[in-house]
C-alpha positions in Angstrom: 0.0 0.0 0.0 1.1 3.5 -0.8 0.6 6.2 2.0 2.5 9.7 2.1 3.4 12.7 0.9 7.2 13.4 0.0 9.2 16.1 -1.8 11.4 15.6 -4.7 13.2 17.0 -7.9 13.6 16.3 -11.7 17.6 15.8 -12.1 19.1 17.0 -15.0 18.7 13.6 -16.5 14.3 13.7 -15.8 14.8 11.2 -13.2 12.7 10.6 -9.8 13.9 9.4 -7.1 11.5 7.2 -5.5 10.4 7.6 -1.8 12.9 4.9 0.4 10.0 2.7 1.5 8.4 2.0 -1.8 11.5 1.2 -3.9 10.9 -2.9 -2.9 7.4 -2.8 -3.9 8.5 -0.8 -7.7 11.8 -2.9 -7.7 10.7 -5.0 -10.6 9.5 -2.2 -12.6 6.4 0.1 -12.4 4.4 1.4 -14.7 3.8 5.4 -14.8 0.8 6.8 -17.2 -1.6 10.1 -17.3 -3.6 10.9 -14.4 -6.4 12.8 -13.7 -6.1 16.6 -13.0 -2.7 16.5 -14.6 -1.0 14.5 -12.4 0.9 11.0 -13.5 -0.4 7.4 -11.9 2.7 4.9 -11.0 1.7 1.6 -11.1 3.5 -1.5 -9.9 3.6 -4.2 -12.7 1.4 -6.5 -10.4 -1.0 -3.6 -10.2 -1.1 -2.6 -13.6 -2.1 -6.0 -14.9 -5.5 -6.0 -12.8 -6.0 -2.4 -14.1 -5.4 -3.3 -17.5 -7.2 -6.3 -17.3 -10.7 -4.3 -15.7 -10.4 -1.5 -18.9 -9.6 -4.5 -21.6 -13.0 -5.9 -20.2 -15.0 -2.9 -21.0 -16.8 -3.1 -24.0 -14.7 -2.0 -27.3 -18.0 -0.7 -29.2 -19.0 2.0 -26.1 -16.7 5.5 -27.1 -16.2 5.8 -23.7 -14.7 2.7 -23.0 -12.2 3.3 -26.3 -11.2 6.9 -24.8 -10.4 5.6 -21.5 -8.1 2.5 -22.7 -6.3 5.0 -25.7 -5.6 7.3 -22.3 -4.1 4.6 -19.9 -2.4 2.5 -22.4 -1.4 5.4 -25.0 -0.1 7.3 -22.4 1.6 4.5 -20.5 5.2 3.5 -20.4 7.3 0.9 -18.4 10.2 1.7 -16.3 12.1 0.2 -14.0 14.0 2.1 -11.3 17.7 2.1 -11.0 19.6 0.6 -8.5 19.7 3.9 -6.1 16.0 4.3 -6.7 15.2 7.0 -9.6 13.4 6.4 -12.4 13.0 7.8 -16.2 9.7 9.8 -16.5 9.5 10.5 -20.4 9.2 13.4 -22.0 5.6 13.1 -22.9 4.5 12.4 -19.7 6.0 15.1 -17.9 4.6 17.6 -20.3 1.6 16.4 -19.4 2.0 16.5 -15.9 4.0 19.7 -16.0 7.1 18.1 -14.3 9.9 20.6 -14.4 11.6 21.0 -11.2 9.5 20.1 -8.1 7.5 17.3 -7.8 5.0 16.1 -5.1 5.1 12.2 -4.6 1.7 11.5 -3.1 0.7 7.6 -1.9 -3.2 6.9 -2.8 -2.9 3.4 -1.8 -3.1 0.9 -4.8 -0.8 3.9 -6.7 1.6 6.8 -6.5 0.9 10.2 -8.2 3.3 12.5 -9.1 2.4 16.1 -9.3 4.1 19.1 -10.0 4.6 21.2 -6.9 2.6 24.3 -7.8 -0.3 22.1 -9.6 -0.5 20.0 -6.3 -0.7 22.8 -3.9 -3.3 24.6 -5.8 -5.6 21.1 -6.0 -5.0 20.9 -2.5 -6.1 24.0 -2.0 -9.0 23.9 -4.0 -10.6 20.4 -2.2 -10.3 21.6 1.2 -12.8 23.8 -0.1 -14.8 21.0 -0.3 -13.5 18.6 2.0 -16.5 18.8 5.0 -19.2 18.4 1.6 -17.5 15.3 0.4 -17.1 14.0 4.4 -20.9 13.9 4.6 -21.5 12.1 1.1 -19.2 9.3 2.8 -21.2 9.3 5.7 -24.2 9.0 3.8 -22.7 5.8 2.9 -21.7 4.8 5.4 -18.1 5.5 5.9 
């Protein structure tokens, strides 16, 4: 599972370093693709398979279901860290993501997200906005 917030940079090379406690788990590779709200999902291979096998299930004839697998898997690429823990993020995924300098490493547990510093704070600060509206949805649920 994937908990945390940490703070890291793009070297000169657009490499990550990975947060200590979740280089076993990535070890074998990971896979890192588009997110929502501009952020990138990291994936560990084990992961990625039962994500990719739930969106292969969904039914090629419905537009949506197309839109969603040419966004995962179009947008996807496999990595696998080096041995001091950084990892590769491509060119086309930091563009989308707008990873220049600062990035904001952020456990969601099944995933990581990367986000760039200024694009995190100002989603942060946008859902605490919201944060007492969606408590009482999840009560309404039961949560």
């Amino acid at each position: 599972m994937f908990l945390g917030e940490f703070q890291h940079t793009v070297d000169d090379k657009n490499r990550i370093i990975l947060p200590a406690k979740f280089r076993e788990l990535l070890a074998d590779g990971l896979i890192v693709t588009k997110g929502f709200e501009n952020c990138l999902f990291v994936f560990s291979k084990a992961e990625w398979s039962g994500i990719e096998e739930k969106i292969s299930s969904m039914q090629l004839l419905k537009k949506d279901a197309r839109q969603v697998s040419r966004f995962f898997f179009g947008g996807a690429s496999e990595e696998v860290p080096d041995k001091n823990g950084r990892v590769v993020i491509p060119g086309h995924l930091r563009e989308y993501a707008d990873l220049r300098k600062d990035v904001v490493i952020v456990g969601v547990s099944n995933r990581l997200e990367l986000w760039s510093k200024s694009n995190w704070q100002k989603y942060v600060a946008e859902a605490e906005k919201s944060y007492e509206d969606t408590a009482e949805e999840l009560a309404d649920i039961g949560l």
